[in-house]
LOTORLUM-979294 format. One record per residue: x, y, z of N, C-alpha, C, CB in turn. Coordinates in pm, whole numbers, padded with zeros to 5 digits, always signed. Glycine has a CB too. Layout:
N
XYZXYZXYZXYZ/...
***
This chain:
269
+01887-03046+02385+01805-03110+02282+01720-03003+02213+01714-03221+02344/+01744-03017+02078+01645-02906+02011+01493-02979+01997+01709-02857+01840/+01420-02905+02023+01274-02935+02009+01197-02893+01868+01205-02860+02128/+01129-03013+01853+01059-03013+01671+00969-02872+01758+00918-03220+01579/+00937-02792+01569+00852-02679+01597+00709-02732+01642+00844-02585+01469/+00690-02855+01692+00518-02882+01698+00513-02848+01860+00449-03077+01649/+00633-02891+01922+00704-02885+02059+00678-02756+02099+00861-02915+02062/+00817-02691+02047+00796-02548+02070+00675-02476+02076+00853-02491+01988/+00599-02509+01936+00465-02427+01962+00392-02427+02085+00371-02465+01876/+00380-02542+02110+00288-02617+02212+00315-02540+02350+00326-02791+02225/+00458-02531+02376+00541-02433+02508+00522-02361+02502+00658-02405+02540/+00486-02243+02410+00465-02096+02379+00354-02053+02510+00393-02072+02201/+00452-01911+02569+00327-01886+02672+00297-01761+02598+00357-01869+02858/+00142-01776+02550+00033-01666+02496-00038-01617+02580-00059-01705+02406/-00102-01487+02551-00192-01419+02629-00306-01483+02603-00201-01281+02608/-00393-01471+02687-00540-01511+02683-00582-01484+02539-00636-01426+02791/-00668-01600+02519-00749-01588+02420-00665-01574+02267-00840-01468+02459/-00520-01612+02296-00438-01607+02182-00348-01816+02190-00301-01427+02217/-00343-01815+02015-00346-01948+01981-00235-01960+01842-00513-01995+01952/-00157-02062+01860-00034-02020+01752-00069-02190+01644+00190-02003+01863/-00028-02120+01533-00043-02261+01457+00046-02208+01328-00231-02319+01414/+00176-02315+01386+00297-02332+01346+00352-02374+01193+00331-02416+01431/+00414-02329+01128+00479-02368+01036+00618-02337+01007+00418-02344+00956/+00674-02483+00943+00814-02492+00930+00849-02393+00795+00859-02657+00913/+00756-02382+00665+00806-02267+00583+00656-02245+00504+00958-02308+00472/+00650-02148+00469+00508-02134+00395+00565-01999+00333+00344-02122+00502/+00419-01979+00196+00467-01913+00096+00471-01755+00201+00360-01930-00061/+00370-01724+00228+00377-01599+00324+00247-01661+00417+00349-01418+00237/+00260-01603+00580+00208-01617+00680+00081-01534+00654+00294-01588+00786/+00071-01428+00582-00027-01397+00576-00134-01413+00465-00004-01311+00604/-00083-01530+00376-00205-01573+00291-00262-01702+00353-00164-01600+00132/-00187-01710+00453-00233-01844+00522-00356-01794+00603-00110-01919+00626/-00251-01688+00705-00413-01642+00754-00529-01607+00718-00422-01568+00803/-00548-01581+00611-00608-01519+00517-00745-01625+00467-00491-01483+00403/-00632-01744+00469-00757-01899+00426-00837-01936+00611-00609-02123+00346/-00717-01923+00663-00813-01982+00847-00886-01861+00834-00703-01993+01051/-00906-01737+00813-01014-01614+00883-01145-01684+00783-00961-01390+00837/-01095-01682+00641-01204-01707+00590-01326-01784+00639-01171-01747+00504/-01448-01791+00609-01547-01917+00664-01495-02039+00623-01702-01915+00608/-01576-02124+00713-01482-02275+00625-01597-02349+00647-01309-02367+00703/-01645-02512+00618-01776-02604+00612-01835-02618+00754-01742-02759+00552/-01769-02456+00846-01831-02537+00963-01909-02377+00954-01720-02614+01129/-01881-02272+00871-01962-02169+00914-01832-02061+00948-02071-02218+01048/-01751-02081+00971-01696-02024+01111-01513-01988+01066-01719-02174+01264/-01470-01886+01043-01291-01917+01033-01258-01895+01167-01183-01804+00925/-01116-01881+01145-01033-01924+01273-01072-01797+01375-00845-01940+01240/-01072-01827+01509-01088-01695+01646-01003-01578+01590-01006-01746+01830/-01052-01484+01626-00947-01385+01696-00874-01420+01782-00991-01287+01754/-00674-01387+01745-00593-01419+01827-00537-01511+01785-00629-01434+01931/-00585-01580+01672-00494-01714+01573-00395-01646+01546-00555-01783+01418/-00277-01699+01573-00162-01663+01515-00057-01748+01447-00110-01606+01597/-00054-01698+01282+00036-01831+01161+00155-01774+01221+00028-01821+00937/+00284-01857+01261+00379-01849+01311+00472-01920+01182+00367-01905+01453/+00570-01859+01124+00661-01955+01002+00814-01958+01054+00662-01870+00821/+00865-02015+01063+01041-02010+01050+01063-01925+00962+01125-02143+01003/+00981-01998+00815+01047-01903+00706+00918-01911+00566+01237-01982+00653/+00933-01743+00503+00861-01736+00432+00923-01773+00265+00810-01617+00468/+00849-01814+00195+00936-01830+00014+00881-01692-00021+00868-01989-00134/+00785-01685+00023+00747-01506-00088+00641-01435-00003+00648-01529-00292/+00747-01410+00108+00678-01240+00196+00676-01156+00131+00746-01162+00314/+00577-01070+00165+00596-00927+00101+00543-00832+00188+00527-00907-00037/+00595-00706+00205+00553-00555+00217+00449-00512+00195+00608-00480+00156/+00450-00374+00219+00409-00282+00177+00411-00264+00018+00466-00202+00244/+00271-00265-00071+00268-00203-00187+00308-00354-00331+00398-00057-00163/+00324-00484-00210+00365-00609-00287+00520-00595-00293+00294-00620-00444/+00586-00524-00215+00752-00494-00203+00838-00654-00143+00777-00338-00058/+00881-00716-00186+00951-00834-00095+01014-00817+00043+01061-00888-00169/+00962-00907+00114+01030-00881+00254+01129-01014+00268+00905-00870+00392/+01243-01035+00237+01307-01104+00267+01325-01175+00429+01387-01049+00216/+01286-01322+00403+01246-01418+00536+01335-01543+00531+01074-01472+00536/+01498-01514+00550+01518-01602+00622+01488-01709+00755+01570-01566+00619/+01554-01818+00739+01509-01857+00903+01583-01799+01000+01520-02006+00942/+01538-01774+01095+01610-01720+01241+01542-01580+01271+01798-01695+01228/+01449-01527+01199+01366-01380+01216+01227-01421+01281+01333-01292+01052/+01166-01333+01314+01014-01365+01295+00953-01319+01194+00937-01327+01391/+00827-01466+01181+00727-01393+01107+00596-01451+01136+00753-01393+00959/+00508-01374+01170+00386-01416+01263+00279-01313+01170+00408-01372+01465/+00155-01391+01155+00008-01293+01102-00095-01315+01246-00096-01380+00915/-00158-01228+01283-00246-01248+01383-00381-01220+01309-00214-01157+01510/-00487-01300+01316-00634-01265+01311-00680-01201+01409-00715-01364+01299/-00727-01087+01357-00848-00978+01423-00973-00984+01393-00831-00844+01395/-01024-00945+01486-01175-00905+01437-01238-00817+01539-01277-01039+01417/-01193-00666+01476-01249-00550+01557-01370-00540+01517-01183-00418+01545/-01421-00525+01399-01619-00521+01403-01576-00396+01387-01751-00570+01559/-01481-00295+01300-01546-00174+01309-01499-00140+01128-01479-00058+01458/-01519-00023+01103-01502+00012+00931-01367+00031+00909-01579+00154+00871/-01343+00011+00761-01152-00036+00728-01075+00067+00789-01088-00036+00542/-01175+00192+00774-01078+00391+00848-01033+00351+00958-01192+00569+00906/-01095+00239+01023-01067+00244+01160-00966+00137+01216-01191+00232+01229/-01032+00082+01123-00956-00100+01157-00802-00092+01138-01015-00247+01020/-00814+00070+01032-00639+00060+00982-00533+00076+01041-00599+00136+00899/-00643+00162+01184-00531+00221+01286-00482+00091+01358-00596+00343+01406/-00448-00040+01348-00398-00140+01437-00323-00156+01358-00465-00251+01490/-00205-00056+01241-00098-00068+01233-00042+00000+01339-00063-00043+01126/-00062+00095+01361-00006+00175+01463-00023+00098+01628-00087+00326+01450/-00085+00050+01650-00099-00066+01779+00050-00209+01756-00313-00165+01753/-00004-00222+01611+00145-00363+01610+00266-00264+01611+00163-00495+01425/+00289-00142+01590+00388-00079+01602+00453-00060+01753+00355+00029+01539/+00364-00013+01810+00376-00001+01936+00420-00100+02025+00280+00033+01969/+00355-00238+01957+00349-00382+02036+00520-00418+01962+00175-00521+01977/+00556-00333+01863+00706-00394+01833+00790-00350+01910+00766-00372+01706/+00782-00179+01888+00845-00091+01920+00917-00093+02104+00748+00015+01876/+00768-00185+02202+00817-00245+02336+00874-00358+02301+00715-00271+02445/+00851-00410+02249+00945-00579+02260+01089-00548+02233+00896-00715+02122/+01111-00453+02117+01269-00437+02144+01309-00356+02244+01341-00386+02033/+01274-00264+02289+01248-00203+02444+01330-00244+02517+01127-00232+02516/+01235-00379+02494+01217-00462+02645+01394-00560+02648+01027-00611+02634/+01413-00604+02515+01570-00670+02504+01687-00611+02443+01569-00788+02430/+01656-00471+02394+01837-00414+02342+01872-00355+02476+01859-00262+02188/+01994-00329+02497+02078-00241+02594+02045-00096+02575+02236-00260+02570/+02009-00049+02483+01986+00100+02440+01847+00112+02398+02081+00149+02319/+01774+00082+02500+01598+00124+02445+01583+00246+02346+01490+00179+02589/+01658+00355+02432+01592+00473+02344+01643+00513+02235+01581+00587+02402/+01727+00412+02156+01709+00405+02007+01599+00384+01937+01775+00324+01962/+01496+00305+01968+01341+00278+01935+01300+00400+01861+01239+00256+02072/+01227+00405+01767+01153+00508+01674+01005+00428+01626+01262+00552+01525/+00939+00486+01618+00835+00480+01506+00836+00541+01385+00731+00516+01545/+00834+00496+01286+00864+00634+01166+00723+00587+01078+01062+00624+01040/+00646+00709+01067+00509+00677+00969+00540+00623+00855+00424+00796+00927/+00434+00563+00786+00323+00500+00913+00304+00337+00982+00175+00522+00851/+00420+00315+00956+00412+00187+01041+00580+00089+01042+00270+00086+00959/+00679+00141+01053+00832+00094+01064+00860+00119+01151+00929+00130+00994/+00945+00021+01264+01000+00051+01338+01126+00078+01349+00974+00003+01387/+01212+00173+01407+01334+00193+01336+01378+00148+01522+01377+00379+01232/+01527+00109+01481+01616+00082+01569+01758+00205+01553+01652-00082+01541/+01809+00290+01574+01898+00383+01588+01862+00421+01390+02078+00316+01663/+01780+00475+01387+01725+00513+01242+01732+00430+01109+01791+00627+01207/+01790+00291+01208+01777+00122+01097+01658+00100+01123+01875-00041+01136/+01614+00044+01018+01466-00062+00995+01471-00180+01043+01424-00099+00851/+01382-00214+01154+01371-00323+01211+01290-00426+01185+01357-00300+01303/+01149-00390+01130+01071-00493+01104+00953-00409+00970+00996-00555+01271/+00853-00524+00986+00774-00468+00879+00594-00530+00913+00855-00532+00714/+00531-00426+00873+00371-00473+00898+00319-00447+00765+00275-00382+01023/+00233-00592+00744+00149-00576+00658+00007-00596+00748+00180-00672+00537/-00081-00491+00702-00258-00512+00729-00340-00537+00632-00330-00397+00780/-00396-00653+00616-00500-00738+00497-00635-00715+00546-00478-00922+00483/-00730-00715+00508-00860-00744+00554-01018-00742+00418-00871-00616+00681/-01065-00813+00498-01171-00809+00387-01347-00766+00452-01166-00984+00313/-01401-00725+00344-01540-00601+00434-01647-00734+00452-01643-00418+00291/-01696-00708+00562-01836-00735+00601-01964-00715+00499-01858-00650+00714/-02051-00771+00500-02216-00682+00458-02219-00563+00536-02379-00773+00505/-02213-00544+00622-02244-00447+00709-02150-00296+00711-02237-00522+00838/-02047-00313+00609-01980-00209+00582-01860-00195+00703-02083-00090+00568/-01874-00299+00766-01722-00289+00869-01621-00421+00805-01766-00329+01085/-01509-00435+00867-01445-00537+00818-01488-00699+00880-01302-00497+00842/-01467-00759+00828-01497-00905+00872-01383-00961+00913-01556-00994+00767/-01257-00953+00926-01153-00963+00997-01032-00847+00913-01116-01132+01006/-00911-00861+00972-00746-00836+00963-00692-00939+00974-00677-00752+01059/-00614-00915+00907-00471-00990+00961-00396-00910+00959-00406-01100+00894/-00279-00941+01062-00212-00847+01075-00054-00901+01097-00276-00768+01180/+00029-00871+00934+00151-00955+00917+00242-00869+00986+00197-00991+00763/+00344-00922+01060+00443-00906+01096+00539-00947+01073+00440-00908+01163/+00712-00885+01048+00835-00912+01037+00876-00835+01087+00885-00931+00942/+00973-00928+01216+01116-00863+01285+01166-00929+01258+01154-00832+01413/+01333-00828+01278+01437-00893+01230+01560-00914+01348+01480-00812+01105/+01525-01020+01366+01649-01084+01490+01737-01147+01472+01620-01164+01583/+01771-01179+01401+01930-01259+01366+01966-01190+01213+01914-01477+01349/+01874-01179+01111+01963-01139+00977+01850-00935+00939+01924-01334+00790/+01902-00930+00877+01843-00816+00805+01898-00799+00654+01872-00686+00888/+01804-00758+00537+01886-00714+00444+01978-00623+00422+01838-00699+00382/+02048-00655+00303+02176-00546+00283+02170-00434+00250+02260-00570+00202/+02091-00424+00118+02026-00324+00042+01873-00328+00102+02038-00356-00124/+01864-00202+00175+01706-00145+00188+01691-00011+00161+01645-00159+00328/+01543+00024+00151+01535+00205+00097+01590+00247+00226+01351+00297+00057/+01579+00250+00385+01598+00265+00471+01737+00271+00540+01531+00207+00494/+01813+00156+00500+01886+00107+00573+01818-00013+00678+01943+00216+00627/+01873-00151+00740+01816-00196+00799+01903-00296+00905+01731-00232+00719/+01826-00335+01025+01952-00366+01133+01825-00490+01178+02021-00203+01285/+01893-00558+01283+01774-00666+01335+01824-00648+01502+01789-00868+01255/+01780-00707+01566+01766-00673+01685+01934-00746+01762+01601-00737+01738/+01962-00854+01727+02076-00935+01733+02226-00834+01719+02057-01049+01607/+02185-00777+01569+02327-00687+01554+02310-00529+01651+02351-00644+01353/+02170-00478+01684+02189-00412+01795+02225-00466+01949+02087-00351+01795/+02302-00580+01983+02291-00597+02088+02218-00691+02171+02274-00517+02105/+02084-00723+02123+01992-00792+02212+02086-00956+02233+01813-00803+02126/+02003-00982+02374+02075-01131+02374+02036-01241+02263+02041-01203+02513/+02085-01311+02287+02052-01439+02201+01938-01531+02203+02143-01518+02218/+01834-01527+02152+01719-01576+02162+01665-01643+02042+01645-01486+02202/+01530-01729+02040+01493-01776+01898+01392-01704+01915+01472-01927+01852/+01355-01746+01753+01212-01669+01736+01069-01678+01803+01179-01690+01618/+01082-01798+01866+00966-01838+01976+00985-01748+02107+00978-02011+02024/+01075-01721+02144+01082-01641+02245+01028-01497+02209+01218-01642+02292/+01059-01508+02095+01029-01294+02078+00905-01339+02054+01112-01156+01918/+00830-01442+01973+00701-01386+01966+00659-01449+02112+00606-01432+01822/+00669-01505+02201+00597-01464+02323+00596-01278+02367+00678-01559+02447/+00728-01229+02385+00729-01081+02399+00654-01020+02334+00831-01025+02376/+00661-01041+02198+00583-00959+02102+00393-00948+02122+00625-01034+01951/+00345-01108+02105+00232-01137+02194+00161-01055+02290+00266-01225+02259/+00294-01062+02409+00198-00996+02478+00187-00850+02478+00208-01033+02595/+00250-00775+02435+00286-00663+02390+00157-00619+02307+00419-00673+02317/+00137-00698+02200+00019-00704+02122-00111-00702+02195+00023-00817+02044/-00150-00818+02291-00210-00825+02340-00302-00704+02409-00156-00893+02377/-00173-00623+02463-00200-00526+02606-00224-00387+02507-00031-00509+02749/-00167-00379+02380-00188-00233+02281-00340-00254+02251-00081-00223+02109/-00362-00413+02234-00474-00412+02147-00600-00361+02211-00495-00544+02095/-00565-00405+02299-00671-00403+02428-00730-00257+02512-00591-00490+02546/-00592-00208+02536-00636-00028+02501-00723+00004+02405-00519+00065+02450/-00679-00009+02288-00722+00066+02168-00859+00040+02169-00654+00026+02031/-00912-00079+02194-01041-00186+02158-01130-00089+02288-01005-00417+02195/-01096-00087+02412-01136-00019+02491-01140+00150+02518-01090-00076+02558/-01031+00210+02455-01002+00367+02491-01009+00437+02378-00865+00400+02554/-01017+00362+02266-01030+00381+02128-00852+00409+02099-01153+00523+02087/-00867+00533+01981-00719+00589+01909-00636+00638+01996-00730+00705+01805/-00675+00747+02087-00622+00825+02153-00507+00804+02229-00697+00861+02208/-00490+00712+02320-00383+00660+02406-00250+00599+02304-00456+00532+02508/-00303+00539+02190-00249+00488+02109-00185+00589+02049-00319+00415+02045/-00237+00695+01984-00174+00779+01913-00067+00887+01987-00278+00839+01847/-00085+00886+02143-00002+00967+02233+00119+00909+02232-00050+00982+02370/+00083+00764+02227+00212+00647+02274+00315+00668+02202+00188+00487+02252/+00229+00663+02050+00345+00648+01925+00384+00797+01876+00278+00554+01777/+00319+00908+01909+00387+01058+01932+00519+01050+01996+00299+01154+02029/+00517+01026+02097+00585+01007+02150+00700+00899+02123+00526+01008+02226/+00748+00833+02013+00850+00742+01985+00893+00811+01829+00790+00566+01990/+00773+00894+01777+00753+00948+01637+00907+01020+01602+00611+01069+01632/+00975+00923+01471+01078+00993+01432+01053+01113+01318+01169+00893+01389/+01105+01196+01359+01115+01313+01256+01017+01457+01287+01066+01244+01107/+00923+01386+01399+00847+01474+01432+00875+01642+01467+00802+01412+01520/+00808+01744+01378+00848+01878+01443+00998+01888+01299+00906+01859+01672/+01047+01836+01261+01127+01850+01159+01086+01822+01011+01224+01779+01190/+01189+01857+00910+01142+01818+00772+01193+01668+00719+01196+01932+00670/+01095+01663+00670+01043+01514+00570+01024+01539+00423+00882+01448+00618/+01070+01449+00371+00993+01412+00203+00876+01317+00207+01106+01326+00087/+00780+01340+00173+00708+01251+00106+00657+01198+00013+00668+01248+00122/+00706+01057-00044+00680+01027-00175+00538+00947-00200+00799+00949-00223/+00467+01000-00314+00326+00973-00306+00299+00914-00422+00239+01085-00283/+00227+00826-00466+00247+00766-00622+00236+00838-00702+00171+00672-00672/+00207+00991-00708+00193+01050-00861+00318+01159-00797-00001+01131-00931/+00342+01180-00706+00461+01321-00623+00502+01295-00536+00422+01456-00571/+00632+01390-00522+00693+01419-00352+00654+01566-00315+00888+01406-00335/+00610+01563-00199+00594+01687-00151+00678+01673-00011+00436+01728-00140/+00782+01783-00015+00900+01845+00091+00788+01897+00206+01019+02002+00012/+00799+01922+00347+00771+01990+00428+00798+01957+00567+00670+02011+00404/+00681+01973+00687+00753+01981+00795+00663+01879+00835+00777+02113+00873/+00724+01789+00949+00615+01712+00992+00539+01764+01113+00660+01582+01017/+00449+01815+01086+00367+01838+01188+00265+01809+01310+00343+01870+01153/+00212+01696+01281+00155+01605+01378+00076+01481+01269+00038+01701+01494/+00067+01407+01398-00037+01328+01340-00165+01335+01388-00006+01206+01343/-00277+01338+01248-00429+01363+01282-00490+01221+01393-00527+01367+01108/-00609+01236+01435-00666+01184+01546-00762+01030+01489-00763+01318+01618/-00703+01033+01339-00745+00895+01287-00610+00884+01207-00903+00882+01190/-00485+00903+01279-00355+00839+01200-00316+00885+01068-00371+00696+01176/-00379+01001+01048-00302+01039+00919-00176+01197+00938-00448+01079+00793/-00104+01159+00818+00017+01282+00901-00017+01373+00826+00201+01267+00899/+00007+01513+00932-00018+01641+00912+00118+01704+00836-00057+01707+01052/+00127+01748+00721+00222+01829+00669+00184+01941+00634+00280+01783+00578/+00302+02007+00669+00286+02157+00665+00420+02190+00506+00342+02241+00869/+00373+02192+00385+00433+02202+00325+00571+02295+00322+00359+02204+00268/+00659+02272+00256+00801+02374+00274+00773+02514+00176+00971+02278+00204/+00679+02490+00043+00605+02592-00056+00534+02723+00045+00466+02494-00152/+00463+02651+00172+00359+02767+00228+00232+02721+00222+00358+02903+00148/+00235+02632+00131+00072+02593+00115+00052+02556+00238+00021+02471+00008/-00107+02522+00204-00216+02483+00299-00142+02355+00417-00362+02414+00191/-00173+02321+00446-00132+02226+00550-00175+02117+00469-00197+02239+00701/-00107+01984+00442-00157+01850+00427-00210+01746+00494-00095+01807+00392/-00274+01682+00436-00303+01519+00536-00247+01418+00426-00514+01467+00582/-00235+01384+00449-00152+01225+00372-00172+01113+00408-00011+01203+00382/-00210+01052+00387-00312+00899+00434-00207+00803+00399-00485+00856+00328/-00155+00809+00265-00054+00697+00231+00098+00772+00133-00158+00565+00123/+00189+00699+00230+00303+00776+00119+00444+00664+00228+00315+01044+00136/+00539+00711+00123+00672+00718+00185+00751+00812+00240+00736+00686+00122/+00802+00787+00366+00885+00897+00407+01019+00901+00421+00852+00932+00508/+01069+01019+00399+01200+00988+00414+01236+01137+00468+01278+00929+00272/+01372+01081+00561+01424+01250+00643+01508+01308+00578+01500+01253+00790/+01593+01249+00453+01647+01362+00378+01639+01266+00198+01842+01418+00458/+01650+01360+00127+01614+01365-00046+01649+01234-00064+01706+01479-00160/+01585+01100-00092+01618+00934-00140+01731+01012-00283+01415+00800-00214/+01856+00950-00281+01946+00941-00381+01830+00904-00531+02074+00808-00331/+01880+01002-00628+01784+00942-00810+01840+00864-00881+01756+01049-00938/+02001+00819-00816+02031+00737-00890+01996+00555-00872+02152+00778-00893/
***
């Protein structure tokens, strides 16, 4: 017997202090969250740990307002945060949902150590694109943020055809057969246990983790930046998440806060 999604939700085993509120299709999961964080006539938006759960989105999007195509049978989940600290900081819990992806497929393909992280926030599956994070948030009086959300898309049963990347879902690597309620329990707690480091140990553990999964690292990269690309080597990542390039020219060493990467020249046509 298939169970209505009010069912399912209800079965979902969450980590402490985490709470799912379900939908059968919405425009994107994360403008939803976006209205529960807000205050509402009681004073108060939704906890930390609300999580909009959709079958399916009509108009997800990316990175930069890019479309993320949301069939049904993928996930797509926004979680409310509320770290209490300034946006520099708050930003690094892309790199935490990365991490919290990067184990969940781990945890169900046959070939873990295909897993990648590729800056600053994709998870790659054998150098396919697996999912996608968006981070929203809006500032406090106090100059810190007043919440995140924090959108997520994996891709477990479909992936697109055409991506800048290339892109695979967890299904065509192998993983067993599961619905999307099941991965976001995995995913959950995964989330849960990154977040919880970070909140406690700060960046550091976090940033070792995802060194350590970091594709391309120690080799050359392009990076495309809205006004340039600059060629060079990837050299590390700084100790508030930004990547260190060591240009291919000689110049100075870079930091790069926001860009696209890619491991060899994107085709101009």
């Amino acid at each position: 017997m298939t169970l209505s999604l009010e069912a399912e939700a209800a079965r979902l085993r969450l980590p402490p202090g985490f709470q799912v509120k379900a939908f059968a299709s919405v425009v994107s999961t994360n403008d939803e969250a976006k209205a529960l964080a807000r205050p509402g006539p009681d004073g108060a938006g939704a906890p930390e740990g609300t999580i909009v759960w959709a079958r399916r989105q009509d108009g997800g999007r990316g990175r930069r307002g890019r479309v993320w195509s949301s069939p049904e049978g993928n996930l797509y989940s926004t979680t409310i945060l509320r770290p209490g600290l300034p946006p520099a900081e708050a930003a690094q819990i892309s790199f935490v949902a990365a991490l919290a992806i990067a184990e969940t497929a781990e945890s169900v393909l046959p070939d873990p150590s295909g897993v990648r992280c590729k800056w600053p926030n994709d998870v790659l599956v054998h150098d396919r694109k697996l999912s996608g994070i968006l981070l929203e948030s809006e500032p406090a009086v106090d100059g810190t943020v007043a919440w995140v959300v924090l959108g997520v898309g994996i891709n477990l049963r479909h992936f697109p055809a055409t991506a800048d990347y290339g892109a695979t879902s967890l299904s065509a690597e192998g993983a067993p057969a599961m619905g999307p309620g099941a991965l976001l329990e995995l995913y959950a707690g995964h989330l849960a246990d990154w977040y919880g480091r970070w909140r406690t140990y700060g960046f550091g553990p976090v940033r070792d983790a995802w060194l350590a999964r970091a594709k391309g690292l120690g080799g050359p990269i392009l990076v495309r930046l809205a006004d340039r690309s600059i060629s060079g080597i990837f050299a590390d990542l700084d100790s508030d998440g930004v990547l260190l390039l060591d240009p291919t020219d000689g110049g100075p060493r870079q930091r790069i806060a926001a860009g696209d990467v890619f491991f060899a020249a994107p085709s101009q046509t």
